[in-house]
PyMOL Python script that loads the backbone (N, CA, C, O; Angstrom):
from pymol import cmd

cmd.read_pdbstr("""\
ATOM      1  N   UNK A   1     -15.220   0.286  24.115  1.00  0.00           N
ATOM      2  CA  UNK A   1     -15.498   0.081  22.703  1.00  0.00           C
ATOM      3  C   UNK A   1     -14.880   1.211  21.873  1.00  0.00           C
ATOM      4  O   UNK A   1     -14.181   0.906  20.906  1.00  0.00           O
ATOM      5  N   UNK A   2     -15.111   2.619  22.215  1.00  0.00           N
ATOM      6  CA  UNK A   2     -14.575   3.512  21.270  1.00  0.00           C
ATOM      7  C   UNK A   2     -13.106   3.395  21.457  1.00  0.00           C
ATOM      8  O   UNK A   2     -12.460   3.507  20.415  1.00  0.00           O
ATOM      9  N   UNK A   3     -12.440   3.199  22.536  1.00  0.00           N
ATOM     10  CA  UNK A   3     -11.185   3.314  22.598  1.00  0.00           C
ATOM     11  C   UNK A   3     -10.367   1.804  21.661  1.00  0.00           C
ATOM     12  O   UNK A   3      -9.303   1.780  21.042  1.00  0.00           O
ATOM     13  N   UNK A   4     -11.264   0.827  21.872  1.00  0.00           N
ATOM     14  CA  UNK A   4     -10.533  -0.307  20.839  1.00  0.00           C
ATOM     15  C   UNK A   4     -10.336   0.392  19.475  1.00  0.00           C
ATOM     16  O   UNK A   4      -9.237   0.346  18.923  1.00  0.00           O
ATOM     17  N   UNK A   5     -11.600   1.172  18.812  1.00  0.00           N
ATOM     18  CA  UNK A   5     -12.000   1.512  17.341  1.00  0.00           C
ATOM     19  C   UNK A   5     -10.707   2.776  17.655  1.00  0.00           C
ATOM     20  O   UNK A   5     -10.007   3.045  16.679  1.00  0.00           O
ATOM     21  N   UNK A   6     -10.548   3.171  18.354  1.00  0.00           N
ATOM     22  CA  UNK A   6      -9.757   4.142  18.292  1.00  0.00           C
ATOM     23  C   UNK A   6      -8.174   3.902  17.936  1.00  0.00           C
ATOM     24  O   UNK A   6      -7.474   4.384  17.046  1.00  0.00           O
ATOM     25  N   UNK A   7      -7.879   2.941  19.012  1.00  0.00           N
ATOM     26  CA  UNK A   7      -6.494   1.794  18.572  1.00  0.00           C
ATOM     27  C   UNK A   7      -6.135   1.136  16.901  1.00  0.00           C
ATOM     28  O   UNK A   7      -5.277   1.118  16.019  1.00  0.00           O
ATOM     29  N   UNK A   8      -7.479   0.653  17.264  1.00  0.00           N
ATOM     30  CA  UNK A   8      -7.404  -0.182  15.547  1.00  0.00           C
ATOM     31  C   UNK A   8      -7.478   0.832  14.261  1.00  0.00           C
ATOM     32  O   UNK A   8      -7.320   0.387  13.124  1.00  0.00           O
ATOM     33  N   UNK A   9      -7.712   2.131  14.488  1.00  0.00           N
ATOM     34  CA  UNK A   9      -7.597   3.210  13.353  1.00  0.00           C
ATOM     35  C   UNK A   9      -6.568   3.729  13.576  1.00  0.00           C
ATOM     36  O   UNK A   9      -6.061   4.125  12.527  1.00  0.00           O
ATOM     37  N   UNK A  10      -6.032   3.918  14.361  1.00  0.00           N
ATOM     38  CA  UNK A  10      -4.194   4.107  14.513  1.00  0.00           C
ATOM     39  C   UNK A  10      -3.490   3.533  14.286  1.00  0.00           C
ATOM     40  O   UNK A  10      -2.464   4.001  13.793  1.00  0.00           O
ATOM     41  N   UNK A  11      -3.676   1.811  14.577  1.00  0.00           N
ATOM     42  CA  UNK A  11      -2.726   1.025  14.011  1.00  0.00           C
ATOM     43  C   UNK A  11      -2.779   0.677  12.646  1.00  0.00           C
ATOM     44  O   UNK A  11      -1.856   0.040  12.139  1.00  0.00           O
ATOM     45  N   UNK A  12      -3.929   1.089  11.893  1.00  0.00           N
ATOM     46  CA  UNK A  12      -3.640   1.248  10.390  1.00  0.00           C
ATOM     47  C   UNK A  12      -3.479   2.248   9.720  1.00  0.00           C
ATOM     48  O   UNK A  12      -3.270   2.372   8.514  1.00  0.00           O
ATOM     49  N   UNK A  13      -3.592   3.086  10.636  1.00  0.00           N
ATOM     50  CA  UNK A  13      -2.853   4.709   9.593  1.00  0.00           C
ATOM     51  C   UNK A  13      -1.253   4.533   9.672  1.00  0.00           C
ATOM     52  O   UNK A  13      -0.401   4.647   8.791  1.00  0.00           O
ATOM     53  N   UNK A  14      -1.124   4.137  11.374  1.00  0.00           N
ATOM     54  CA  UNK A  14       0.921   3.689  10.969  1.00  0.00           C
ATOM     55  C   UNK A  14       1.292   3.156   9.913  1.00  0.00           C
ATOM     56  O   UNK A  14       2.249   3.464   9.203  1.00  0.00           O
ATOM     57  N   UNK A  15       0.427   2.219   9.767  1.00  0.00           N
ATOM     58  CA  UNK A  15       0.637   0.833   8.917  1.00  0.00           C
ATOM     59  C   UNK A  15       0.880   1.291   7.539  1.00  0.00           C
ATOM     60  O   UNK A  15       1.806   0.756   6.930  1.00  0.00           O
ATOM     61  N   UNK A  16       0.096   2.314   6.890  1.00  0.00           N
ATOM     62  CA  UNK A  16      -0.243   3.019   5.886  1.00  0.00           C
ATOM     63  C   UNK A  16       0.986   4.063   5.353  1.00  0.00           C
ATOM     64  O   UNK A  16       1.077   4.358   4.161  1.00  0.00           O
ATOM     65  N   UNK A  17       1.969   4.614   6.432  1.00  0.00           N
ATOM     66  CA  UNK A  17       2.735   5.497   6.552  1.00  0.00           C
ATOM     67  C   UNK A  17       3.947   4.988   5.405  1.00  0.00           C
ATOM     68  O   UNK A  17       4.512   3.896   5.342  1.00  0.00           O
ATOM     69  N   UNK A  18       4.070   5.876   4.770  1.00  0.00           N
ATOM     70  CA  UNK A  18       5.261   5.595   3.376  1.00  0.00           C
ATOM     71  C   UNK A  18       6.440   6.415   3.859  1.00  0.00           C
ATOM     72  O   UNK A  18       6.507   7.639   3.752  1.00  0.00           O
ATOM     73  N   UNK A  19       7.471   5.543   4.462  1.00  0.00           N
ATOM     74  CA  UNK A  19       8.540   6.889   4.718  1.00  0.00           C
ATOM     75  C   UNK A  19       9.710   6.452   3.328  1.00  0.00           C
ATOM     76  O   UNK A  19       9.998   5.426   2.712  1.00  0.00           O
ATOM     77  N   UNK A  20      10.070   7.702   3.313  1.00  0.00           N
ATOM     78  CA  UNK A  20      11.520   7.759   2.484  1.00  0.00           C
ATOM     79  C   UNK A  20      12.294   7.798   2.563  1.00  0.00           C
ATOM     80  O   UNK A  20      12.791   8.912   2.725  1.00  0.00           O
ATOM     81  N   UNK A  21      13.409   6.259   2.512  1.00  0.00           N
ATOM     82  CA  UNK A  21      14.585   6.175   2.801  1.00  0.00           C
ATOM     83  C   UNK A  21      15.393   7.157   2.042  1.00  0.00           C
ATOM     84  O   UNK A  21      15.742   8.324   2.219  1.00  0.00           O
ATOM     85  N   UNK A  22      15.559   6.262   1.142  1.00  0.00           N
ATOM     86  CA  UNK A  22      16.510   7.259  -0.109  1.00  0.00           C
ATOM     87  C   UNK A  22      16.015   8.317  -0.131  1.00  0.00           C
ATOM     88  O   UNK A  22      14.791   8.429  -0.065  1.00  0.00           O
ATOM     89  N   UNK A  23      16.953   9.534  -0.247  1.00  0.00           N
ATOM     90  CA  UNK A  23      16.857  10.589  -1.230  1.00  0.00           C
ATOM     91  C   UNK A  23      16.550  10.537  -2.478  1.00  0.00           C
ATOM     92  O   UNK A  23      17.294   9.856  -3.184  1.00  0.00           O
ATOM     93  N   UNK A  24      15.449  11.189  -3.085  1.00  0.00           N
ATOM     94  CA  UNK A  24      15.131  10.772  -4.402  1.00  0.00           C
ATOM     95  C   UNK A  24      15.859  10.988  -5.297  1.00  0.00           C
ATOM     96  O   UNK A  24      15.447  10.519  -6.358  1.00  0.00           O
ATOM     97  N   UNK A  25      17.152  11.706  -5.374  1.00  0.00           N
ATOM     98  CA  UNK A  25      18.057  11.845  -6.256  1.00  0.00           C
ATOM     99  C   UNK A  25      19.137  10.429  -5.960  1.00  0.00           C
ATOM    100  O   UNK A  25      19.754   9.928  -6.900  1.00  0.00           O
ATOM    101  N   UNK A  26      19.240   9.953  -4.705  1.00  0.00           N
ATOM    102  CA  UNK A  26      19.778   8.373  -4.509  1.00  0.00           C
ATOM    103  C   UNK A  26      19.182   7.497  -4.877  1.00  0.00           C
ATOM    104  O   UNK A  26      19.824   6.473  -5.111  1.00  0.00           O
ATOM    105  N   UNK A  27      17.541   7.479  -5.121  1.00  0.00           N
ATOM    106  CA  UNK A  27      16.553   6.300  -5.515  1.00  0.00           C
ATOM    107  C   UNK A  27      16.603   6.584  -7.059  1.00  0.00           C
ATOM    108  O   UNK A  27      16.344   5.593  -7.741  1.00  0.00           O
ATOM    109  N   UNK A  28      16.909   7.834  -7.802  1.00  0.00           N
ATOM    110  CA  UNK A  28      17.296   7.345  -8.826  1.00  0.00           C
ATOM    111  C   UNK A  28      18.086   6.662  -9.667  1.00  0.00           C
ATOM    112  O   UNK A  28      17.829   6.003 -10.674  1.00  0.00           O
ATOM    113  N   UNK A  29      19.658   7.059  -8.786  1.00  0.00           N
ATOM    114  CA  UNK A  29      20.350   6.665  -9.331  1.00  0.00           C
ATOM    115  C   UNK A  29      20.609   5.418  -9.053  1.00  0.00           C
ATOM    116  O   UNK A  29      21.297   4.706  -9.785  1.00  0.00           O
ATOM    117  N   UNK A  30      20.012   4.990  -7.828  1.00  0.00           N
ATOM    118  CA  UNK A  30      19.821   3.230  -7.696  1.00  0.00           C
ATOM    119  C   UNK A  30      19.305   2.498  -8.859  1.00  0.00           C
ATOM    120  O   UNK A  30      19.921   1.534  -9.312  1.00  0.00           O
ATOM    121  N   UNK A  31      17.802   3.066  -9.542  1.00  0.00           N
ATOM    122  CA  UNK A  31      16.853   3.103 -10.437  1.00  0.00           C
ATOM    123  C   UNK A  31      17.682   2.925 -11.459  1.00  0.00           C
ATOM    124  O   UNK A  31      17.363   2.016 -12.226  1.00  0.00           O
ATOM    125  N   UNK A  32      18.941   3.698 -11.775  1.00  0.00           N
ATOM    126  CA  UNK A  32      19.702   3.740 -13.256  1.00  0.00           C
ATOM    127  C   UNK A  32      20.821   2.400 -13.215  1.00  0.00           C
ATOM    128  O   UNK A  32      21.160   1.633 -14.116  1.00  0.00           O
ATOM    129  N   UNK A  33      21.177   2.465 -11.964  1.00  0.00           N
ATOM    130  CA  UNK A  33      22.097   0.935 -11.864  1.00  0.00           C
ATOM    131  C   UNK A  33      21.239  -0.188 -12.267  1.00  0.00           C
ATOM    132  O   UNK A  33      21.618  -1.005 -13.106  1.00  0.00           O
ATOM    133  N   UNK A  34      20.154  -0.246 -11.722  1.00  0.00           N
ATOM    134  CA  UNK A  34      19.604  -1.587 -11.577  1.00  0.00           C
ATOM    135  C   UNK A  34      18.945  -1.679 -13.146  1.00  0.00           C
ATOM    136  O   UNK A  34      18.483  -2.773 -13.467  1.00  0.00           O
ATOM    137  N   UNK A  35      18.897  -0.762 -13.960  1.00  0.00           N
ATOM    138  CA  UNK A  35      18.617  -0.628 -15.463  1.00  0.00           C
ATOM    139  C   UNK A  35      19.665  -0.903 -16.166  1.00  0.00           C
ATOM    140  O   UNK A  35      19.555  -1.196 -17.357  1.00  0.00           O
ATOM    141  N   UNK A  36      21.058  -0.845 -15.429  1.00  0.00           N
ATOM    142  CA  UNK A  36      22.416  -0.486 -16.547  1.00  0.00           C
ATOM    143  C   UNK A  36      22.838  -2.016 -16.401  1.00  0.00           C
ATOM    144  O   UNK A  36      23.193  -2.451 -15.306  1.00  0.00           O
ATOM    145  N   UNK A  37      22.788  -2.849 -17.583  1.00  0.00           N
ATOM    146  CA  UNK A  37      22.936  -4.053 -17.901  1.00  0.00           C
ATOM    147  C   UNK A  37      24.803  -4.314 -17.496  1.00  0.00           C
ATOM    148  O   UNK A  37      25.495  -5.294 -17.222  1.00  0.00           O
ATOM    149  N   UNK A  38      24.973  -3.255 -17.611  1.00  0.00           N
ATOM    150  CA  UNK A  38      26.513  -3.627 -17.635  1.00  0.00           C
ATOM    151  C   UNK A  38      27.610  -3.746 -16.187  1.00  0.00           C
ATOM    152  O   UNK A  38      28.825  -3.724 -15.994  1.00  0.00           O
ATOM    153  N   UNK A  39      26.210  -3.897 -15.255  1.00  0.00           N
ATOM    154  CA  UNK A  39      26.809  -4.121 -13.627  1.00  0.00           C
ATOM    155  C   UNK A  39      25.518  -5.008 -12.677  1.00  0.00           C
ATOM    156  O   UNK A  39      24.287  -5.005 -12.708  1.00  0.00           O
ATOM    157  N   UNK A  40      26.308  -5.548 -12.064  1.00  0.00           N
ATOM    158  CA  UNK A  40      25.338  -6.632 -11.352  1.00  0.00           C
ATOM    159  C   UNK A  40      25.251  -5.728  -9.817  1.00  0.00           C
ATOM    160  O   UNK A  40      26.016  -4.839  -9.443  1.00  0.00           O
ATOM    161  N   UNK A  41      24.285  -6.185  -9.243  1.00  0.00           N
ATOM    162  CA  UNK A  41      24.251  -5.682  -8.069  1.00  0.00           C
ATOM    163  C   UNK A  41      23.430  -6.743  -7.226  1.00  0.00           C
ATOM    164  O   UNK A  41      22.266  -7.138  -7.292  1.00  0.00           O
ATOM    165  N   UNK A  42      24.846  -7.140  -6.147  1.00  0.00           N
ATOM    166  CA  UNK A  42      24.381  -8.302  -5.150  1.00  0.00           C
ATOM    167  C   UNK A  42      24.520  -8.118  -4.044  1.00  0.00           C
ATOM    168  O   UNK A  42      25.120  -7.111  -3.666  1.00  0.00           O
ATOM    169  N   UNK A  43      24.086  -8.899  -3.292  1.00  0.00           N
ATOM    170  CA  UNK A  43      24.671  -9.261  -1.459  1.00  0.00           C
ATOM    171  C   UNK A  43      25.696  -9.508  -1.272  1.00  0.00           C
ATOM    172  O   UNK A  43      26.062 -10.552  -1.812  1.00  0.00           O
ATOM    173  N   UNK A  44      26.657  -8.817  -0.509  1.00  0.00           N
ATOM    174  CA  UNK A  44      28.147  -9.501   0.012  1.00  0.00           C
ATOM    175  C   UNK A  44      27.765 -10.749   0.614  1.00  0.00           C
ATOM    176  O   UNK A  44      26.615 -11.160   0.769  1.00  0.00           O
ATOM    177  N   UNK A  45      28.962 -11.376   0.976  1.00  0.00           N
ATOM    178  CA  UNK A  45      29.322 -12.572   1.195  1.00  0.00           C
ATOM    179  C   UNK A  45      29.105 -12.319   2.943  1.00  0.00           C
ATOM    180  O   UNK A  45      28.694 -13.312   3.544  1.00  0.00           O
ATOM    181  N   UNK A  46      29.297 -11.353   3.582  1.00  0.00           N
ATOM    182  CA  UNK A  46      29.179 -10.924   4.769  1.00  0.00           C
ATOM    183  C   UNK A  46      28.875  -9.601   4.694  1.00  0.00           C
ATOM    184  O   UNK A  46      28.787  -9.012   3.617  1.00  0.00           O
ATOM    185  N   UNK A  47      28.627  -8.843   6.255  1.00  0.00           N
ATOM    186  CA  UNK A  47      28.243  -7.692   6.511  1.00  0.00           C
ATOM    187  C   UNK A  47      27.115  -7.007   6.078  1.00  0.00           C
ATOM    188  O   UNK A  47      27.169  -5.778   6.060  1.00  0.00           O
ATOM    189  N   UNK A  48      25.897  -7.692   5.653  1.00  0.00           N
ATOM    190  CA  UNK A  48      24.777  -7.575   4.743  1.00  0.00           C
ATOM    191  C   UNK A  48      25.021  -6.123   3.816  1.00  0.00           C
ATOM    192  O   UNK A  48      24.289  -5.138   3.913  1.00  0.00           O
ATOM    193  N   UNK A  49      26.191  -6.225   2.920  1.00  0.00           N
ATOM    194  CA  UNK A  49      26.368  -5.032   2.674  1.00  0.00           C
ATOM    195  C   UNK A  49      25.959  -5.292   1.078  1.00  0.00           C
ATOM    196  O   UNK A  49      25.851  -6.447   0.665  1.00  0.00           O
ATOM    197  N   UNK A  50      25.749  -4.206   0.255  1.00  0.00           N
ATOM    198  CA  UNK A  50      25.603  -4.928  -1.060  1.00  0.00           C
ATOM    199  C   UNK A  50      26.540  -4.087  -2.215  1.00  0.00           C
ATOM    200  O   UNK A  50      26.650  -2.866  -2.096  1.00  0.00           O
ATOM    201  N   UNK A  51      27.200  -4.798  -3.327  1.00  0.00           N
ATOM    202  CA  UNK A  51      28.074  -5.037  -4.254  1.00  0.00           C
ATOM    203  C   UNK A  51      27.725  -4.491  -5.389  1.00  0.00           C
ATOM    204  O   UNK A  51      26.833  -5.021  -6.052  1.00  0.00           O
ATOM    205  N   UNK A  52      28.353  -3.344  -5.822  1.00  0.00           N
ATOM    206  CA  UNK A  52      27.598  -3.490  -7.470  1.00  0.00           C
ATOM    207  C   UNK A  52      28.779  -3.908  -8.207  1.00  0.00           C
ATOM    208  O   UNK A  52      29.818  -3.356  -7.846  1.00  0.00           O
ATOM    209  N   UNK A  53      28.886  -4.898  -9.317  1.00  0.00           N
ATOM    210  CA  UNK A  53      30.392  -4.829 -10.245  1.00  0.00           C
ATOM    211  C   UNK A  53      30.078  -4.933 -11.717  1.00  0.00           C
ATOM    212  O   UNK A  53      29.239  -5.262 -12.556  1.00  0.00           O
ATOM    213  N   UNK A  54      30.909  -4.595 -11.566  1.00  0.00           N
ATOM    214  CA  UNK A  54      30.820  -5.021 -13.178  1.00  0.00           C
ATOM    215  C   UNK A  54      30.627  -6.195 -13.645  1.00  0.00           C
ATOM    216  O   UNK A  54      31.459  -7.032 -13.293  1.00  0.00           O
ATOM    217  N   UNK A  55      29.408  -6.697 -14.647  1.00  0.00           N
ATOM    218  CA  UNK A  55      29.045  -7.599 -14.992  1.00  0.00           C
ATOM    219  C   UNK A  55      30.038  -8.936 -15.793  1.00  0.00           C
ATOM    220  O   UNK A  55      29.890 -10.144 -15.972  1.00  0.00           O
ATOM    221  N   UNK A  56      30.990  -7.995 -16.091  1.00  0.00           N
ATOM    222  CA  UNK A  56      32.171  -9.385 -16.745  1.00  0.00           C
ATOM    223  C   UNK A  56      32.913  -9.470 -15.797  1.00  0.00           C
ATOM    224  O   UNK A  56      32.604 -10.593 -15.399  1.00  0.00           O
ATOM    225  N   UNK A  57      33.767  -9.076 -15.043  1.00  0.00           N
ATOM    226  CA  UNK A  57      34.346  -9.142 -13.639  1.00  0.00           C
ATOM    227  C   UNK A  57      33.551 -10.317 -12.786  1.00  0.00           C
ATOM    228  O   UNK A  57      34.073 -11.310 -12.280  1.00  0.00           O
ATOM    229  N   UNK A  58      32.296  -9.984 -12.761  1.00  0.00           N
ATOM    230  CA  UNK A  58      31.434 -11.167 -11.693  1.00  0.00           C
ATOM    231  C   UNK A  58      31.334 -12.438 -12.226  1.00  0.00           C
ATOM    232  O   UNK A  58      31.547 -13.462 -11.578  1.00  0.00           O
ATOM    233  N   UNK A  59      30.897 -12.384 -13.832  1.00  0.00           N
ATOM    234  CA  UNK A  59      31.482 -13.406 -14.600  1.00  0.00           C
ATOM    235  C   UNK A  59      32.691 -14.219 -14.457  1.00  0.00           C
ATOM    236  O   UNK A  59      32.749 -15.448 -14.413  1.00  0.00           O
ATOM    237  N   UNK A  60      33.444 -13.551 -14.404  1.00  0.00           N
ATOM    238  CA  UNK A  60      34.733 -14.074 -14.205  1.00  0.00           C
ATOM    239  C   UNK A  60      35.615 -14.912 -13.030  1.00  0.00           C
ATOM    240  O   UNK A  60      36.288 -15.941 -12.969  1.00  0.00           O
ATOM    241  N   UNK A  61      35.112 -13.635 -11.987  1.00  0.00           N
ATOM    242  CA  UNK A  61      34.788 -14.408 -10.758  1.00  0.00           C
ATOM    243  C   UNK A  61      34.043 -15.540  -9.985  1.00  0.00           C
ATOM    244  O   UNK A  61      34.367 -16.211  -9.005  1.00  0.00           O
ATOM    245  N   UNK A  62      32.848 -15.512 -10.833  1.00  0.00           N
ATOM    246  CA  UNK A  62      31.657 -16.995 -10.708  1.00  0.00           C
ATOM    247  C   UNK A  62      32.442 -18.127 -11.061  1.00  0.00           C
ATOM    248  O   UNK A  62      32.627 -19.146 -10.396  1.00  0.00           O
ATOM    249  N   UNK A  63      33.080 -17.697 -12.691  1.00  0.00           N
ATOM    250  CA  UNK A  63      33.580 -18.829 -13.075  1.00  0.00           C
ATOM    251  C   UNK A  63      35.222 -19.331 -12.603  1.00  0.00           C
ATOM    252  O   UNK A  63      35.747 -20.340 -13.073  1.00  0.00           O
ATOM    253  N   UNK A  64      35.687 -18.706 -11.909  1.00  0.00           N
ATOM    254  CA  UNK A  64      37.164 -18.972 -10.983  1.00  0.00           C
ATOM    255  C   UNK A  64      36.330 -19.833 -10.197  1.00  0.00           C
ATOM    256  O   UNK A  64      36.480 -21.045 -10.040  1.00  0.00           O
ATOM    257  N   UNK A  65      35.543 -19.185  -9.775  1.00  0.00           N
ATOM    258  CA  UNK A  65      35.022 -20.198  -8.076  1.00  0.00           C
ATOM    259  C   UNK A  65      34.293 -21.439  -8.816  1.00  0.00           C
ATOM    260  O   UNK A  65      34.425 -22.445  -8.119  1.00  0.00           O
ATOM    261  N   UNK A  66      33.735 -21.635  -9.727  1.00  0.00           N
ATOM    262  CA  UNK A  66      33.007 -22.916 -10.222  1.00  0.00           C
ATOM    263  C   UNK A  66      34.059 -24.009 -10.643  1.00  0.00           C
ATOM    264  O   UNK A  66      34.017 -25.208 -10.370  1.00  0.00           O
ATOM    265  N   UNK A  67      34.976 -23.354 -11.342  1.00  0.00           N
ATOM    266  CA  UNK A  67      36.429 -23.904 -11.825  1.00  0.00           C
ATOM    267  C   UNK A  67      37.195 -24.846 -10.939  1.00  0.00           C
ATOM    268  O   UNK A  67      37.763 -25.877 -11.299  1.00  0.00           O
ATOM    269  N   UNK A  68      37.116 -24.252  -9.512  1.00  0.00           N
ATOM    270  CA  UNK A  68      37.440 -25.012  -8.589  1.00  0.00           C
ATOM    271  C   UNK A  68      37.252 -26.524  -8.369  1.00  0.00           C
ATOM    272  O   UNK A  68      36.293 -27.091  -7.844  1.00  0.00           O
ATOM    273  N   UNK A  69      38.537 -27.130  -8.959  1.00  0.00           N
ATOM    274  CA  UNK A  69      37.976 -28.461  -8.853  1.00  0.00           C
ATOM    275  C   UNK A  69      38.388 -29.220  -7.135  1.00  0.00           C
ATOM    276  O   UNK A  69      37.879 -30.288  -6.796  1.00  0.00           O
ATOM    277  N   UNK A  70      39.389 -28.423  -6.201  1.00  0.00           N
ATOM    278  CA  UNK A  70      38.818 -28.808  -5.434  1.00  0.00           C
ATOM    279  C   UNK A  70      38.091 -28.415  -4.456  1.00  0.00           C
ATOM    280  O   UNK A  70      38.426 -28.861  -3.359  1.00  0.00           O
ATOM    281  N   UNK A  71      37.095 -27.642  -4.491  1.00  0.00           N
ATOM    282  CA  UNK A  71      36.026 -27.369  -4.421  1.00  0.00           C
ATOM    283  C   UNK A  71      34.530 -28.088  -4.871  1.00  0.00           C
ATOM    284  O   UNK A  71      33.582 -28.596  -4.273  1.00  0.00           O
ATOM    285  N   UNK A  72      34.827 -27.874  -5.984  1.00  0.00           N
ATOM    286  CA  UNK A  72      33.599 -28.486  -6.635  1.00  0.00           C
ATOM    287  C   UNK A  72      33.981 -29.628  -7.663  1.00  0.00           C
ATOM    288  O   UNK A  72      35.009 -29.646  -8.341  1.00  0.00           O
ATOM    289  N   UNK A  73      32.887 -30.658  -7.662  1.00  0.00           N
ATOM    290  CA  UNK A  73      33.630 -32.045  -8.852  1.00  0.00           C
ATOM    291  C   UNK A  73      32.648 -31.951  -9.567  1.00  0.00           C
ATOM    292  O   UNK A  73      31.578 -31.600  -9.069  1.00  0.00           O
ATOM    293  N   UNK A  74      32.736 -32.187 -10.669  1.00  0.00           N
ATOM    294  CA  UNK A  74      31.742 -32.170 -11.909  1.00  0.00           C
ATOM    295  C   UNK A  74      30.951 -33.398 -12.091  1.00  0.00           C
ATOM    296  O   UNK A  74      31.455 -34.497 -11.860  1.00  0.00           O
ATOM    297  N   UNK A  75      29.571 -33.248 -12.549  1.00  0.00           N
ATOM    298  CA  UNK A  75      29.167 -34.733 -11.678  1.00  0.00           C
ATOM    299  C   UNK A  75      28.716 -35.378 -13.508  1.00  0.00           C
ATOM    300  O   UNK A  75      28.389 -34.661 -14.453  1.00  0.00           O
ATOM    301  N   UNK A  76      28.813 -36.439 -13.507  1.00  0.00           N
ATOM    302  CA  UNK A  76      28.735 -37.406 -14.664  1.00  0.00           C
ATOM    303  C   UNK A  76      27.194 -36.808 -15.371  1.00  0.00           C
ATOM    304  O   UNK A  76      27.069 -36.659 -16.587  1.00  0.00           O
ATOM    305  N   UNK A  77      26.367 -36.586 -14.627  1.00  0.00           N
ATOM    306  CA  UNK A  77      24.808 -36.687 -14.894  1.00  0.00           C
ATOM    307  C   UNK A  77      23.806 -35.612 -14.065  1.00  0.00           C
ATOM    308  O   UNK A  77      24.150 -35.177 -12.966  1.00  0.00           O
ATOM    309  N   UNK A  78      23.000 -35.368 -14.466  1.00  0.00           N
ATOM    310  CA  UNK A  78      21.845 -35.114 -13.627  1.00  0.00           C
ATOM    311  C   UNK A  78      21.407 -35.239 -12.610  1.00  0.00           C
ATOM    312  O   UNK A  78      20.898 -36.358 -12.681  1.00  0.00           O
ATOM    313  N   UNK A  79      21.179 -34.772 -11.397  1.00  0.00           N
ATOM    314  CA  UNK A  79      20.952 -36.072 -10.312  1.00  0.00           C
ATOM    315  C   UNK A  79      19.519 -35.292 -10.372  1.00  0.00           C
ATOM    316  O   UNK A  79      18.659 -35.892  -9.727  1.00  0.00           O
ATOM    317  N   UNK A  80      19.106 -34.201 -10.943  1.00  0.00           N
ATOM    318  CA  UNK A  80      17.474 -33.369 -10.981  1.00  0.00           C
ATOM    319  C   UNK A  80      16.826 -34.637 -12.133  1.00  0.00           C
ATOM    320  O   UNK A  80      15.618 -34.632 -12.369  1.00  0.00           O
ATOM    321  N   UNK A  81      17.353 -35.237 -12.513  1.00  0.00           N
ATOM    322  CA  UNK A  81      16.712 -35.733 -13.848  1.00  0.00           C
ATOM    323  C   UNK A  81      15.683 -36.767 -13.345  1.00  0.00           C
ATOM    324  O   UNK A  81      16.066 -37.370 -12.342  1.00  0.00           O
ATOM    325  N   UNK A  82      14.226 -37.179 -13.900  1.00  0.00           N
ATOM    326  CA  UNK A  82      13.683 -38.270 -13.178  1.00  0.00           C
ATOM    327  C   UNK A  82      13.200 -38.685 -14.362  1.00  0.00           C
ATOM    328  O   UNK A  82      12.541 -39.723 -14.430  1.00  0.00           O
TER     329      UNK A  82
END
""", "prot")
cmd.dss("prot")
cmd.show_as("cartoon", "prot")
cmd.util.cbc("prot")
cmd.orient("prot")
């Protein structure tokens, strides 16, 4: 019995444990990107790596790839509509 209570109060003090990735001078300046309207910050396409760009650039780029007509066909209507 004490040794279960003993387990189960260990496995929630781990649980509890806050570690710090970032350097807090890196978590800020993450903090200031993700505030600065004038850059997007996403997931690559591969390598789970992530992207910050400039917000008209990504624009631009969204809309090359949407543009694609053969890629993508523009559809007459709604098909969400009920």
């Amino acid at each position: 019995m004490r040794e279960d209570i003993r387990s189960c109060a260990a496995s929630l003090l781990r649980q509890k444990k806050h570690h710090q990735v970032l350097p807090i001078d890196e978590e800020k300046g993450l903090i200031s990107l993700k505030t600065d309207d004038s850059k997007v910050i996403v997931s690559a396409d591969k390598g789970g790596a992530t992207v910050i760009m400039e917000k008209t650039d990504y624009i631009n780029k969204t809309n090359q790839v949407l543009n694609d007509m053969e890629a993508y066909t523009p559809l007459a209507e709604d098909p969400n509509k009920k």
